[in-house]
Every structure is written in structure tokens, then in C-alpha cells.
TORKOL-855821 format. One record per residue (C-alpha): y, z, x. Coordinates in nm, 3 decimals. Each point is the difference from the previous one (the first is absolute). Example, Ala and Ser with C-alpha at 12.3 -4.5 7.8 and 13.67 -1.06 7.14 Angstrom:
! TORKOL-855821
+---------+---------+---------+
:       Y :       Z :       X :
+---------+---------+---------+
:  -0.450 :   0.780 :   1.230 :
:   0.344 :  -0.066 :   0.137 :
+---------+---------+---------+
! end
This chain:
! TORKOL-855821
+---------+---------+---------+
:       Y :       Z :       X :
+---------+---------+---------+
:  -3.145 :   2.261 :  -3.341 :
:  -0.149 :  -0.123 :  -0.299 :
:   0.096 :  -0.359 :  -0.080 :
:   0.082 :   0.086 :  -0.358 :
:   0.258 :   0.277 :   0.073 :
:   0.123 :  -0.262 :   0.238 :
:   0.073 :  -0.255 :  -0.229 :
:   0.184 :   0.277 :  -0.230 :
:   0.206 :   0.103 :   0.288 :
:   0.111 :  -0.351 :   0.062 :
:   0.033 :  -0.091 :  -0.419 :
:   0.235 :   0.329 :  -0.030 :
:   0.226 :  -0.034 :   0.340 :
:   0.352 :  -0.015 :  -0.079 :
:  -0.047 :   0.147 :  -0.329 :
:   0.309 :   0.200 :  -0.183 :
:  -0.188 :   0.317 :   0.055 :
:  -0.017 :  -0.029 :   0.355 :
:   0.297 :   0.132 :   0.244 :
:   0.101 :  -0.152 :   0.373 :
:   0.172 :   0.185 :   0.241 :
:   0.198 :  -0.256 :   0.227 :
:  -0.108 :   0.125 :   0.385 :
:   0.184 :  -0.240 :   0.259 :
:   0.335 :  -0.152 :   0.117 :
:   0.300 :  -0.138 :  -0.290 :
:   0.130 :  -0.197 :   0.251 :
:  -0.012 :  -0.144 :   0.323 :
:   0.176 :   0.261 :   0.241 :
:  -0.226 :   0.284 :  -0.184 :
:  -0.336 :  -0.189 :   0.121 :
:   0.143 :  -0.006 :   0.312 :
:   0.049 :   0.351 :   0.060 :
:  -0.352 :   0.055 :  -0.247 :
:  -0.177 :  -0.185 :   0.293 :
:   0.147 :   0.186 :   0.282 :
:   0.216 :  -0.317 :   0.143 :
:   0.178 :   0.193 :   0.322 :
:   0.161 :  -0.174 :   0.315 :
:  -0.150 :   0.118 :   0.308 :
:   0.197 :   0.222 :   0.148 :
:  -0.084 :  -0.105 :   0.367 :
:   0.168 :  -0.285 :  -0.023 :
:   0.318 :   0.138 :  -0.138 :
:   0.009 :   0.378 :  -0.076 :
:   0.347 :   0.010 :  -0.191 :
:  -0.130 :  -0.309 :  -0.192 :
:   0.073 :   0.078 :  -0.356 :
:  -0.189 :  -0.117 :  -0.312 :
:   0.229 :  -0.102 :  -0.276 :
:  -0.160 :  -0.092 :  -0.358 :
:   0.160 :  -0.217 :  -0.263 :
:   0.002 :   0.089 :  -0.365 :
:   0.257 :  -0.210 :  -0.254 :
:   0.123 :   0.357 :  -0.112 :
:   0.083 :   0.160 :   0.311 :
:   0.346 :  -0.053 :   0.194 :
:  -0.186 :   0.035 :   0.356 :
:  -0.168 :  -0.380 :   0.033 :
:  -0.138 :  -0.156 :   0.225 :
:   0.269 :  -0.130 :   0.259 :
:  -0.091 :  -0.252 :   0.325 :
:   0.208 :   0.095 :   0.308 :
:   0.048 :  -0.260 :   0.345 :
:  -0.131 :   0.210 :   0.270 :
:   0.025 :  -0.231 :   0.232 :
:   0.122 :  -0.388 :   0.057 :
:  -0.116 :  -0.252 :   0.241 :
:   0.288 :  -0.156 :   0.169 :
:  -0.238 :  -0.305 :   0.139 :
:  -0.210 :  -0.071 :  -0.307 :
:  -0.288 :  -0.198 :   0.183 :
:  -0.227 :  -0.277 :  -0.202 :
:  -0.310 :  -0.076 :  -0.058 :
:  -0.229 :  -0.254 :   0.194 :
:  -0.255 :  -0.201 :  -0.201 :
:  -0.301 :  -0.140 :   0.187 :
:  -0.340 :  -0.082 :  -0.022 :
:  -0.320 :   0.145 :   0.210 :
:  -0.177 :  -0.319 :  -0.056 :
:   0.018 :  -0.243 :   0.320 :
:   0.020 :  -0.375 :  -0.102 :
:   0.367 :  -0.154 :   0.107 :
:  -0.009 :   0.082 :   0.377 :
:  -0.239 :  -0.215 :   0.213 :
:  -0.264 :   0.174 :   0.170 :
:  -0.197 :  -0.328 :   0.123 :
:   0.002 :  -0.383 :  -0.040 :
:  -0.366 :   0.012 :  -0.097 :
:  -0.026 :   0.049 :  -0.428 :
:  -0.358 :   0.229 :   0.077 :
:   0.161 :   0.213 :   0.232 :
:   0.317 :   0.050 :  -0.149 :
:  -0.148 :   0.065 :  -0.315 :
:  -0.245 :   0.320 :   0.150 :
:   0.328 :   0.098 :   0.231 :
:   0.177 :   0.046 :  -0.314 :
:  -0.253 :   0.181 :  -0.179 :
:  -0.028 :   0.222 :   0.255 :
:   0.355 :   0.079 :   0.040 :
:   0.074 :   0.025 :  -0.354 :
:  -0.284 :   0.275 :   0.001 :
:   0.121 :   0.190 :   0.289 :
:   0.394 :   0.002 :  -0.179 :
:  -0.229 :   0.130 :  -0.327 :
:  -0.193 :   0.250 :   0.167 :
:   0.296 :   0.111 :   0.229 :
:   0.300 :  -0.058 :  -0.214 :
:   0.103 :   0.391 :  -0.030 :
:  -0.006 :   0.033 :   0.418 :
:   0.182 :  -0.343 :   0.057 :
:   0.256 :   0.111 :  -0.166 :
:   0.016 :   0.355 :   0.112 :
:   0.017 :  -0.125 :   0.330 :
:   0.363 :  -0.187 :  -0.071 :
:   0.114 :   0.290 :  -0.217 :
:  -0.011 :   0.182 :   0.292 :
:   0.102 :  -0.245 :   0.222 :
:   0.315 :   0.038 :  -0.167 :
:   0.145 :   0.337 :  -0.024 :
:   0.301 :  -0.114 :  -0.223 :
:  -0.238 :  -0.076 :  -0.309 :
:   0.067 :   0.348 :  -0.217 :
:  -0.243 :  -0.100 :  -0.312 :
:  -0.272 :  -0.286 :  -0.060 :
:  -0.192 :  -0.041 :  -0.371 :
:  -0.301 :  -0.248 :   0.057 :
:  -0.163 :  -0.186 :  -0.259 :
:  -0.128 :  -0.300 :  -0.141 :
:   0.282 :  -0.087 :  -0.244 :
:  -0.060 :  -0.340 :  -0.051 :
:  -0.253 :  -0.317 :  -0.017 :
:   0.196 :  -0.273 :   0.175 :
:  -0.017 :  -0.384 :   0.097 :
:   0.173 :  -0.170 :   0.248 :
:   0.061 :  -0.338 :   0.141 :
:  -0.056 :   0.009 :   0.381 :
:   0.151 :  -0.284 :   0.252 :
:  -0.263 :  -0.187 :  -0.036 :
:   0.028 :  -0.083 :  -0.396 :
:  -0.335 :   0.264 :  -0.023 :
:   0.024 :   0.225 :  -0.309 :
:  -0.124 :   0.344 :   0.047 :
:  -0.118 :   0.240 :  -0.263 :
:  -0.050 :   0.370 :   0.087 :
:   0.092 :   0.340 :  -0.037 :
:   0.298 :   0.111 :   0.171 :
:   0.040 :   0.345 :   0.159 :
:   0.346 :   0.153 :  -0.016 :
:   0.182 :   0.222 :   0.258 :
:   0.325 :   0.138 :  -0.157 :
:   0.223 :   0.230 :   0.280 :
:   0.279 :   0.155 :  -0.098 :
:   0.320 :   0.131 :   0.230 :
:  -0.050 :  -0.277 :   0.247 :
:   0.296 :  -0.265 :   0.105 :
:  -0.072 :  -0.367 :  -0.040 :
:  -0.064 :  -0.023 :   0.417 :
:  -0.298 :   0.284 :  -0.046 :
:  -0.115 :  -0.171 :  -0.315 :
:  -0.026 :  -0.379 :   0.150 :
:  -0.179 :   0.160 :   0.334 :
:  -0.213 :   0.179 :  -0.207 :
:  -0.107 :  -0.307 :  -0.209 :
:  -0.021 :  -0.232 :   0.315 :
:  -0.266 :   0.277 :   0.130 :
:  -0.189 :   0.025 :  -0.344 :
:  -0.042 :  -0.423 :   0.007 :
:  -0.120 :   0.013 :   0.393 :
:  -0.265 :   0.291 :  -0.067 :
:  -0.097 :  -0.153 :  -0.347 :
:  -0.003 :  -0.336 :   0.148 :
:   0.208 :  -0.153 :  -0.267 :
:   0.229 :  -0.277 :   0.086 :
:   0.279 :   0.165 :  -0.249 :
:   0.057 :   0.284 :  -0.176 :
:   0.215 :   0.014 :  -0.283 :
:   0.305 :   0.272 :  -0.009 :
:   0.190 :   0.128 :  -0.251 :
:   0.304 :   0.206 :   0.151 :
:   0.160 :   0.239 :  -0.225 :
:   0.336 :  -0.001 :   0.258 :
:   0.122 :  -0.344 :  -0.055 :
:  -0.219 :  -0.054 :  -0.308 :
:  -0.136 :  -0.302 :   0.160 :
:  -0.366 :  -0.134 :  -0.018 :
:  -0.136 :  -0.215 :   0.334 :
:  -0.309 :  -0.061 :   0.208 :
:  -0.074 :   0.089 :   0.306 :
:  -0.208 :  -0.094 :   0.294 :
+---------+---------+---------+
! end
């Protein structure tokens, strides 16, 4: 394309002699069913797909399908190894702890698959790292580090404490910290 033309085409866009068809979604719910949003009907074939539009009497409604009578908690921890004592002498401690805080890194996802399934009660985990905490161990030591989250829903207090004591043995922490969501109380625990 000739540069001149060019420059004419951009001098003259949006001119009142020019015309624009609008092609797209007015709203929302439209560019969701413009881009083809569908539920996967393998997961739930009578699943239903219902769109919202300010003008329309059918909107969007949430139903309770199903309620957790034990609502579990969530157990806060960290994969880094620095409270517990893994020798008296500083140089070996120091590689010892490096070492274990790279096997929890490396082998976080098994570790804890292997006390998920440990304990058949646990009906739904989310993993993350929600939060950057410090904490104050026994020994007056402040720790900074990344914390890695295990939130477990449908569990009793019992399954929830057991399965925290397990998480600080494996991640060879001496505390975790637990937030249960059945007595809304937040503790450690060895």
C-alpha cells in the first residue's frame, strides 16, 4: 500500500460519511454464548446453562447442592526446615536443613498425597500458597518464608488435628498452624 493513500485512510477514519456495523456481544451473557462458553457435559449431563440479562425474569439463581456437616479447616505450614533440630553442630545442621527443605520442595505434591490417602475421611483438599508468613519459634528465632496451605473440607476436628500432626512430622516442622472451621478456633500443633 502506498504510504500516501495510507495516511488518507487514517486522516478520513471516523468521518460522517463513513458507516459501522456493530458485529459482537451488547452484553456480558451474549459474549458468552458468542464464544461458545458450554459446561461439559461429562461431568454433569442434565447440567443446565442459565444466562443473566437485567430484562429477562429467568436470572441467574445459586442453589445448595450439597452441605458439609463437618466443615474441616485449613492447616498452614511451611516446607522450609529451620525450627526442628537436626544436629548440635551449626555446619551440619545448616546442609541437613537445606537438604530437607529441598526434598519437602521437590516432593511436596506426593507428601501430601500420601496423608490424603492415608485418611479416607478427607472428601476435598485445595492446596496453595496463600500466604507469606513469619513466626516466632521457641527459641525467640524469627522465621520468614512462604507458607503452603492445605484446606480440607468435611472432616471432624479429630481427622483434622491427626491430619495436621502427620503434615508437621513429614514436613519436619515443629508446629503447624490450624484454623478449624468447626469450633472456629485457631491453634498449633505439633
Amino acid at each position: 500500500m502506498d504510504i500516501r493513500k495510507f495516511i488518507d485512510k487514517v486522516k478520513n477514519f471516523g468521518s460522517l460519511n463513513e458507516t459501522y456495523e456493530v458485529v459482537g456481544a451488547n452484553n456480558l451473557m451474549e459474549a458468552i454464548k458468542l464464544n461458545g462458553f458450554t459446561i461439559n457435559r461429562n461431568n454433569d449431563p442434565n447440567a443446565k446453562t442459565t444466562y443473566f440479562q437485567s430484562n429477562v425474569e429467568n436470572e441467574l439463581t445459586e442453589e445448595i447442592d450439597f452441605e458439609f456437616e463437618d466443615k474441616g479447616g485449613i492447616i498452614v505450614f511451611s516446607v522450609e526446615v529451620n525450627a526442628v533440630e537436626l544436629s548440635n553442630n551449626k555446619l551440619v545442621k545448616f546442609i541437613r536443613q537445606k537438604i530437607e527443605t529441598a526434598k519437602n520442595i521437590l516432593f511436596k505434591s506426593s507428601k501430601i498425597n500420601k496423608i490424603i490417602y492415608n485418611n479416607p475421611e478427607i472428601q476435598g483438599v485445595t492446596i496453595g500458597n496463600f500466604v507469606k508468613g513469619r513466626y516466632v519459634a521457641k527459641n525467640g528465632s524469627l522465621y520468614d518464608e512462604t507458607s503452603l496451605s492445605v484446606e480440607i473440607i468435611g472432616i471432624t476436628s479429630d481427622v483434622l488435628n491427626k491430619v495436621a500432626e502427620e503434615l508437621a512430622k513429614e514436613f519436619k516442622q515443629e508446629t503447624v498452624l490450624v484454623k478449624n472451621y468447626n469450633d472456629n478456633k485457631i491453634y498449633l500443633v505439633k
